[in-house]
Every structure is written in structure tokens, then in C-alpha cells.
C-alpha positions as CSV (number, residue, x, y, z in Angstrom):
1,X,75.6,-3.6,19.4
2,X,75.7,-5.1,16.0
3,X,78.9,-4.5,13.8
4,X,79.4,-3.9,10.1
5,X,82.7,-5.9,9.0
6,X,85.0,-4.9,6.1
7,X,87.1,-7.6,6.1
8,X,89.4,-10.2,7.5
9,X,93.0,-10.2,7.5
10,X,96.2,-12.1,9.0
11,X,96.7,-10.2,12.2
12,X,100.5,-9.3,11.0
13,X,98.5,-6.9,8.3
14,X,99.4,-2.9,8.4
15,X,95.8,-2.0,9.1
16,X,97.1,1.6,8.7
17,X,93.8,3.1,9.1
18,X,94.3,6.6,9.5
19,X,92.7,8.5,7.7
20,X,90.0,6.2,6.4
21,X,86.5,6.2,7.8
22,X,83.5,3.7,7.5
23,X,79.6,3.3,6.3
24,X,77.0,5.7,7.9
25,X,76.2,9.9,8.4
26,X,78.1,10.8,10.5
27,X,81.0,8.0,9.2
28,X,81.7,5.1,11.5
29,X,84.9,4.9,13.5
30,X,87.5,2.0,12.1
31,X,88.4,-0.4,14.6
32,X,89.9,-4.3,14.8
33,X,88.5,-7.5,16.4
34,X,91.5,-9.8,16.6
35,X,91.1,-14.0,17.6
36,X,92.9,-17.1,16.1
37,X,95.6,-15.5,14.4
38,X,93.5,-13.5,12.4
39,X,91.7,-10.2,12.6
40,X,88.4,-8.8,11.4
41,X,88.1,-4.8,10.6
42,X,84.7,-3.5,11.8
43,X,82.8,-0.2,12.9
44,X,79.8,0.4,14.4
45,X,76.2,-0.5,12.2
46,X,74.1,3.0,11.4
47,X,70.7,3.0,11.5
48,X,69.0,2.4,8.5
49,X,71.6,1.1,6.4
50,X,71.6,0.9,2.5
51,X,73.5,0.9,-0.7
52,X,74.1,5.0,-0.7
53,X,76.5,6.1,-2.8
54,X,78.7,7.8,0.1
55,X,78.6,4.6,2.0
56,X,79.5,1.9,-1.0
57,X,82.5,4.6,-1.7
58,X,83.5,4.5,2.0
59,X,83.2,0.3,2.2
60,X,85.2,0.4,-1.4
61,X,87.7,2.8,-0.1
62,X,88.6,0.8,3.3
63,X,89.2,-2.6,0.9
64,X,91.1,-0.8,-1.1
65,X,93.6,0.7,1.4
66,X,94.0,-2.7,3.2
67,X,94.8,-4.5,-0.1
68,X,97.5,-1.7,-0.8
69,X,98.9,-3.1,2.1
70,X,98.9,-6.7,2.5
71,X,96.2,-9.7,2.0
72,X,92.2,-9.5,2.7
73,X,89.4,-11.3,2.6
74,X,86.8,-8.3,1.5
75,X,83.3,-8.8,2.4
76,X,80.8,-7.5,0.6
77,X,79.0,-4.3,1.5
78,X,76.4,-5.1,3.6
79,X,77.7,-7.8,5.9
80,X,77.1,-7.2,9.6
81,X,77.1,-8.9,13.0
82,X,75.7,-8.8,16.1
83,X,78.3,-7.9,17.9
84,X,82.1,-7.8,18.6
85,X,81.9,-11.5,20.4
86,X,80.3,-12.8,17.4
87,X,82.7,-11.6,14.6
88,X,85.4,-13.4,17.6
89,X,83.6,-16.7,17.6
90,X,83.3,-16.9,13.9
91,X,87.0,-16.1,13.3
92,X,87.9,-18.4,16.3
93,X,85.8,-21.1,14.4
94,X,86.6,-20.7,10.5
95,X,90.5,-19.5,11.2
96,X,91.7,-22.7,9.3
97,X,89.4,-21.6,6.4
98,X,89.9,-18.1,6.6
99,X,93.7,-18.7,6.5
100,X,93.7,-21.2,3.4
101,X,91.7,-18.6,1.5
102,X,93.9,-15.8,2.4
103,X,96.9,-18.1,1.1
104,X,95.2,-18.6,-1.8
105,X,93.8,-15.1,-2.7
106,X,97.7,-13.5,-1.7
107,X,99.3,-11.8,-4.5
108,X,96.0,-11.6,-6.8
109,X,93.3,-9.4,-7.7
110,X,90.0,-9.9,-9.2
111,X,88.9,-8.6,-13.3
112,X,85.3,-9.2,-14.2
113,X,84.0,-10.1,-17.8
114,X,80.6,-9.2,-19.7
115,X,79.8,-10.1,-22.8
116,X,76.9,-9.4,-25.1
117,X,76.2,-9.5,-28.7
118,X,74.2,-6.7,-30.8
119,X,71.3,-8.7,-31.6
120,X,70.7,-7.7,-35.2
121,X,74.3,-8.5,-36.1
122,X,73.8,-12.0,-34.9
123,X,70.2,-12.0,-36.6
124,X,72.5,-11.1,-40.3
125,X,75.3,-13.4,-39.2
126,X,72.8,-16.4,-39.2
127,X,71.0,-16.1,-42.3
128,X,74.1,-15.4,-43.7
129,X,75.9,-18.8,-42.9
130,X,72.7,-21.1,-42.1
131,X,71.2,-22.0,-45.5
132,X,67.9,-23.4,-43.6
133,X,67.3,-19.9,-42.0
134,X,68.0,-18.2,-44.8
135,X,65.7,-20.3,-47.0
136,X,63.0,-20.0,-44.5
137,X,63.1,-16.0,-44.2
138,X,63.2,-15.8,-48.2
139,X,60.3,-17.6,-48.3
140,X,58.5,-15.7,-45.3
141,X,59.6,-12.5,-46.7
142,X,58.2,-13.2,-50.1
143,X,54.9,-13.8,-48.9
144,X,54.8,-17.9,-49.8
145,X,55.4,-18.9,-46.1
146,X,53.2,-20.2,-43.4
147,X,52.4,-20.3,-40.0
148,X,54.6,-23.0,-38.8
149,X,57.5,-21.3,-41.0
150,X,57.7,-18.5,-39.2
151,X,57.8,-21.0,-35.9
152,X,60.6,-23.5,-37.3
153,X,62.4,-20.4,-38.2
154,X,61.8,-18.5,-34.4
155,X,62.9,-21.9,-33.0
156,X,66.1,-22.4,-35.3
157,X,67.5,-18.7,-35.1
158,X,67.1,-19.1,-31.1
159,X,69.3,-22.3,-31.1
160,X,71.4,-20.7,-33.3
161,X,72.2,-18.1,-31.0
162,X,71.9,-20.0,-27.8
163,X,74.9,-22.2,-30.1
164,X,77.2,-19.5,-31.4
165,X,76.5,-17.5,-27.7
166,X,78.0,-21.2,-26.1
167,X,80.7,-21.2,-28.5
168,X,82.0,-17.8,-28.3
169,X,81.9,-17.4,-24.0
170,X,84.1,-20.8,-24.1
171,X,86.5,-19.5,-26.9
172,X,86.8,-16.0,-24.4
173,X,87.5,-17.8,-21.1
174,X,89.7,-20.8,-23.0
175,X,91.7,-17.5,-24.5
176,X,92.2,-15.7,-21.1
177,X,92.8,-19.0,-19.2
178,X,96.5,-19.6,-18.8
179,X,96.7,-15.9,-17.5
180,X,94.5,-16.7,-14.1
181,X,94.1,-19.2,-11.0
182,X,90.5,-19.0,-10.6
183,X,87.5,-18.8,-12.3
184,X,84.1,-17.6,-11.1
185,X,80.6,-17.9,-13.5
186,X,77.6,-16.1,-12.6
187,X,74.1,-16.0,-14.3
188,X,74.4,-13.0,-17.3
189,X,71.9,-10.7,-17.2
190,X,70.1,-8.8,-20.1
191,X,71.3,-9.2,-23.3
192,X,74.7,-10.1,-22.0
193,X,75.6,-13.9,-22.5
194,X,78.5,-14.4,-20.6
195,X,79.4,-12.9,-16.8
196,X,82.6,-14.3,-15.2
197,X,85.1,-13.3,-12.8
198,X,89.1,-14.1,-13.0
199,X,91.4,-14.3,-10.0
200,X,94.6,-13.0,-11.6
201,X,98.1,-13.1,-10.2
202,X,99.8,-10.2,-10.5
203,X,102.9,-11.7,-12.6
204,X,100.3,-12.5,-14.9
205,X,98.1,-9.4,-14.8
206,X,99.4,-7.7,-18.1
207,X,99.1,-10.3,-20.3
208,X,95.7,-10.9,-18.9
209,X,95.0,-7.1,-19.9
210,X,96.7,-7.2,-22.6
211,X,94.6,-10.6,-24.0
212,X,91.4,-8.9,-23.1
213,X,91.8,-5.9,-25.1
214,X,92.7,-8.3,-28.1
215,X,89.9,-10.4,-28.2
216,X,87.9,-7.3,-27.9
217,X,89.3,-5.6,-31.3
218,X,89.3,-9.2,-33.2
219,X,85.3,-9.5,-32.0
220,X,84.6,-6.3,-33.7
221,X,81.6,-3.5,-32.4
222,X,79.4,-5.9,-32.8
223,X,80.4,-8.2,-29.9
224,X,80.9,-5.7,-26.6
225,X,83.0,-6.9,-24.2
226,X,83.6,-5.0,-20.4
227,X,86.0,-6.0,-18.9
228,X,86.8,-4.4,-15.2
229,X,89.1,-4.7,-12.8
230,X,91.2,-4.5,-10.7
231,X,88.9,-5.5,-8.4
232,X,88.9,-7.0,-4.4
233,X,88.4,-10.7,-4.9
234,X,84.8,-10.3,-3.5
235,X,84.0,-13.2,-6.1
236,X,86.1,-15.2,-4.4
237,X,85.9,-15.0,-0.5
């Protein structure tokens, strides 16, 4: 019968799971696969399964009581097998991976950044301090420009941005770098123009905070910045 896995953990972990319950209606019974030193925490896979609210909660909830409690590699919701003997061949196979990650993940937890930029800030910001932009929208806005004006000037205000955007995403990770081990880029979406993730050790998680909420008053409302966490080091696993 296929399983849904949580997550994977040294086999010395707590795994207190009383009280906890998995994915599915009626919830899924907790249980443990153990192999190789290590041990995966599983339930059964209900029919049908998707991203419901009561069943992201319940995958969210069981990370967060076993990283209360020790070191775990979370998996993200969704991840299933086809069985018990599989999860054991895979942790049987990967222990030496599993167990470097574990090391390396031990004592951490995981903050995500986005970053976007209210567009007609940036749009004033740039006329303001390029004297070629600025020369071109006079002219467009007075009526004397032409065609391929308004192009150069569409074409210069998007490298402008594509520019400062650069710029400013390398300033925020260079400013938040000495507080975290790992870094973890993913593609931004929308009008956002930077998406990472930090692995922060825990000695260094208040000045991390701390930094974040700085940078966020010197950039002003016109630059939002979200910054979430703590988070299981899904990013990371």
C-alpha cells in the first residue's frame, strides 16, 4: 500500500508522536520505518490526495513537533511511496547522504525572503537620477517626440530597473550574509524581484531578524520586503 512520508530522522530522535495525526479524512495513523541508522515517519496515503487546507496543517504540524524535538529532514507535502519496503531501500541506500544532511541542517532553521519594488516609485526614481530618461519623457510628454523615442525610452527604463533590481537583491543577501550557512535562490514571481531562502543557525537567528527588519525600514514603503520564518529547512533537504 503506498505511504505518505513526513520526514527522515536519526533513529535516536524522540518521535513523541502522541497526539499528532497525519494527511487524509479520517487523519492517518503516525507510524516509523526504521533502516541504516535512520528512520522515516510515514502513514498511510488517502485516496484522492491534494493540497487541502486541513491536510497541509496536519503535514506542517507533524514537522513541526519533530523539529521541537531533535533534527529532520522535512519532506515536502506531497511526497509518497509505494510502500513500507521502498521508503526501507531508499534509506538503506542514501543513509550516508541522509546523515551528512542531517549534520548539516542540525541546530538551524529556514527564513524566506521576497522582495518587490512599487513600480511607479522606481518609474520616479529613474527619471529622477537618469538624465537620458528624463530628457526623453520631457520631450515625449511635450508632444516633440517620436516613435522610436518612446522605444529607446521603453528599452532604457527596463534596463534601468532590471539594473537597480540586480543591485539592490545583492546589497540584501550581501547585508544578511554573515548571519546564515546556506543560501537557496529561487525564480521570483510577479512583481517580486528577489526570492531566496537562508539556512540560519540558531546562535545567529536574532541578528538575522534583527538585520532583516532594518533593511526593511532604511528601504522605505516603497521597497516591500517579507520576510518569513521560522521555517522547516524544506529548501534545503
Amino acid at each position: 500500500m503506498a505511504v505518505y512520508v513526513y520526514s527522515i530522522a536519526l533513529k535516536d530522535h524522540p518521535m513523541r508522536l502522541d497526539g499528532l495525526s497525519g494527511v487524509g479524512d479520517p487523519p492517518a495513523a503516525l507510524r516509523t520505518v526504521n533502516a541504516a541508522g535512520l528512520c522515516a515517519i510515514i502513514s498511510d496515503t488517502p485516496e484522492n490526495l491534494r493540497a487541502r487546507r486541513r491536510d497541509v496543517l496536519a503535514h506542517q504540524e507533524v514537522q513541526e513537533q519533530l523539529m521541537a524535538d531533535g533534527t529532520v529532514l522535512p519532506l515536502r507535502f506531497g511526497m509518497t511511496a509505494e510502500d513500507e519496503d521502498a521508503v526501507r531501500t531508499t534509506l538503506e541506500a542514501r543513509a550516508a547522504e541522509y546523515e551528512e544532511r542531517l549534520r548539516t541542517l542540525a541546530g538551524t532553521t529556514e527564513y524566506n525572503l521576497k522582495c518587490s519594488w512599487e513600480e511607479e516609485s522606481l518609474l520616479r526614481r529613474i527619471l529622477l537620477e537618469s538624465d537620458e530618461a528624463r530628457g526623453l519623457n520631457t520631450a515625449i510628454r511635450g508632444g516633440s517626440g517620436t516613435p522610436q523615442m518612446s522605444l529607446a525610452l521603453g528599452e532604457l527604463v527596463a534596463q534601468e530597473v532590471e539594473v537597480r533590481q540586480e543591485a539592490l537583491a545583492k546589497g540584501i543577501v550581501e547585508a544578511l550574509h554573515p548571519y546564515v550557512c546556506d543560501e537557496s535562490f529561487s525564480a521570483p514571481a510577479g512583481q517580486d524581484f528577489l526570492s531566496v531562502s537562508f539556512l540560519v543557525p540558531a546562535d545567529k537567528e536574532e541578528m538575522f531578524q534583527a538585520t532583516g527588519i532594518s533593511l526593511a525600514n532604511q528601504l522605505g514603503d516603497d521597497c516591500e520586503v517579507r520576510l518569513r520564518g521560522p521555517l522547516p529547512p524544506y529548501s534545503f533537504v
